[in-house]
C-alpha positions as CSV (number, residue, x, y, z in Angstrom):
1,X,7.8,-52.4,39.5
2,X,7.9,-48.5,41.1
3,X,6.2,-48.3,44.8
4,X,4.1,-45.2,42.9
5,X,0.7,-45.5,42.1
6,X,0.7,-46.8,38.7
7,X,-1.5,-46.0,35.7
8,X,-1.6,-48.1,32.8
9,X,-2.2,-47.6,29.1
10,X,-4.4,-49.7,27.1
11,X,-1.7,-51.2,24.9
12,X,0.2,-52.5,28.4
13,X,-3.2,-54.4,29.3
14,X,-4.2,-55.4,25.5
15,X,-0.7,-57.7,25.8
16,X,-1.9,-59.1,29.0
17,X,-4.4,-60.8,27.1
18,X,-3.1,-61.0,24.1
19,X,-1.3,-64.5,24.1
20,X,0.0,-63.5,20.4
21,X,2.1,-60.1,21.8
22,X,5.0,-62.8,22.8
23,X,7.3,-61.2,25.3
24,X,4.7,-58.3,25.6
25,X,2.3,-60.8,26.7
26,X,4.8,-62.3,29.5
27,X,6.0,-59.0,30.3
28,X,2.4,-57.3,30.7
29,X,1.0,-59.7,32.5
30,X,3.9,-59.9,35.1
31,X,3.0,-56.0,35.4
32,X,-0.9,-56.6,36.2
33,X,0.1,-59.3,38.4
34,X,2.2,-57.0,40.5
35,X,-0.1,-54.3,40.5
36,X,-3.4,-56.7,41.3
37,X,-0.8,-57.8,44.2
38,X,0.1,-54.2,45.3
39,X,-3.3,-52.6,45.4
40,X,-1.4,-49.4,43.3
41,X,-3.1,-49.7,40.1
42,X,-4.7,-46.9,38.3
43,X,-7.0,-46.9,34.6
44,X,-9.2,-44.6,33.4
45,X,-12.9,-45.4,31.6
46,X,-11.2,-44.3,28.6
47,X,-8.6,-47.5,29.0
48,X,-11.3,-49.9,29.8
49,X,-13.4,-48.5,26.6
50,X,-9.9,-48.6,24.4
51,X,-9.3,-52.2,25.8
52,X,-12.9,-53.6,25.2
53,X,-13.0,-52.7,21.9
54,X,-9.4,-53.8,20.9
55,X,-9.7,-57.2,22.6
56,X,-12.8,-58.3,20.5
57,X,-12.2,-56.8,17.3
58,X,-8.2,-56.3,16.6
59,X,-6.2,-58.4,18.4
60,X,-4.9,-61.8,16.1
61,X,-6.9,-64.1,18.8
62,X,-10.0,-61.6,19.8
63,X,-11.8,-62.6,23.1
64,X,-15.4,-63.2,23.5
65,X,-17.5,-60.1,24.8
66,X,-18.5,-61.9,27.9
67,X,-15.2,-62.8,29.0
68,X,-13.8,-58.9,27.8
69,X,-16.8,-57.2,30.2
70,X,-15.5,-59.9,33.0
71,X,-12.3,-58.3,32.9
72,X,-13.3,-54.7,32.8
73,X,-15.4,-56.0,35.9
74,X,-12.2,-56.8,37.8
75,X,-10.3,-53.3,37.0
76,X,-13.3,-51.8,38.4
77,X,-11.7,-53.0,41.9
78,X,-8.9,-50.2,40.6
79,X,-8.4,-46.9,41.2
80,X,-10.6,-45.8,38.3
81,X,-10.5,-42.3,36.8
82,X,-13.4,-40.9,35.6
83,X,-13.0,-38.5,32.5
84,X,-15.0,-34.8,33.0
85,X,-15.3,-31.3,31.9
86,X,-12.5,-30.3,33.6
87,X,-10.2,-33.5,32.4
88,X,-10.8,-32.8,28.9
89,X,-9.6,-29.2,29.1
90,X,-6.5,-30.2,31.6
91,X,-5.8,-32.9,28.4
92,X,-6.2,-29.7,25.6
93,X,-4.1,-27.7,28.0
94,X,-1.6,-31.1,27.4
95,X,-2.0,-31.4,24.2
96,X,-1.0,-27.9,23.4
97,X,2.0,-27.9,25.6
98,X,3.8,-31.1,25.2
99,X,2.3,-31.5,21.3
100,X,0.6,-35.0,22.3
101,X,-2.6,-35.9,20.6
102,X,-5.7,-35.2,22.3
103,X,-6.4,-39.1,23.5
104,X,-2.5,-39.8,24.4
105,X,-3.3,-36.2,26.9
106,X,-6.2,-37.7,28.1
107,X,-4.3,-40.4,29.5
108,X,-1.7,-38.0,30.9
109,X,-4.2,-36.5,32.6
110,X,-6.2,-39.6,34.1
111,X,-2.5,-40.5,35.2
112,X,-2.1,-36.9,36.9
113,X,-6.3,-36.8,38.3
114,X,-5.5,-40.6,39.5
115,X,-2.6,-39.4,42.0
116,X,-0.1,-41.6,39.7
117,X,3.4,-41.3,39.8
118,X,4.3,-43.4,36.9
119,X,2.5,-43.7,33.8
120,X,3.3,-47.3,32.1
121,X,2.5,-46.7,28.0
122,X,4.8,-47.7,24.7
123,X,3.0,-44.7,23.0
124,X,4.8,-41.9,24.9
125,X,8.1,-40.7,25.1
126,X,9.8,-42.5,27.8
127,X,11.7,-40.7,30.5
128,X,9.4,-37.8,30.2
129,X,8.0,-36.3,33.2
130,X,4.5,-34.4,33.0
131,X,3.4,-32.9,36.3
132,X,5.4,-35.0,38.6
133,X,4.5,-38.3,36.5
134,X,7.0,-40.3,35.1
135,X,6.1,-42.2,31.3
136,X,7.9,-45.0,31.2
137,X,7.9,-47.3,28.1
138,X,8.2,-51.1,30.0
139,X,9.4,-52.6,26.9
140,X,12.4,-50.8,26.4
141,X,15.6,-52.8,26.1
């Protein structure tokens, strides 16, 4: 695991709790445990909202709503990155240059607001660097 501050996609905390994701599952939940135990976690509200709604609707095994808003509870001990005016036009400015989607820049940019050097997702292209964050795909072989 880098020393950076570390942001996390949804999909990397979906497989935490998602005891179906096989060697995702193991994988992402020895992630969260080193980041609950480093203190250099970073989400944004648009994670936690992307993670509710996935964990009790679309995963194979879907959680109950309590237990899902217990969770969230916990990340709110994170660095949490709130979206704004500004955020969404940094992510357009994204989008435009690097030809993400608007939502993939959005997490770009909560990485880059957050202060994090490394941005943990499977949905972006790993190796790339994006204002001095690093996307790293923690699956790869």
């Amino acid at each position: 695991m880098p020393d950076d501050k570390t942001f996390v996609d949804t999909n990397i905390i979906i497989y935490a709790y998602d005891v179906t994701a096989g060697k995702k599952h193991e994988a992402a939940e020895n992630i969260l445990a080193d980041l609950w135990n480093s203190g250099l976690g970073v989400i944004s509200t648009q994670v936690l909202q992307e993670f509710f709604v996935n964990v009790v609707q679309k995963i194979p095994n879907p959680i109950d709503k309590k237990q899902a808003k217990e969770i969230i509870r916990d990340f709110l001990k994170w660095h949490v990155v709130v979206n704004t005016g500004e955020s969404i036009i940094e992510a357009i400015n994204i989008s435009q240059k690097f030809n993400y989607s608007f939502w993939d820049s959005m997490i770009i940019e909560a990485a880059i607001a957050g202060g994090a050097g490394v941005l943990l997702s499977e949905d972006l292209q790993d190796g790339q660097i994006i204002n001095d964050v690093n996307i790293m795909n923690p699956f790869r072989p």
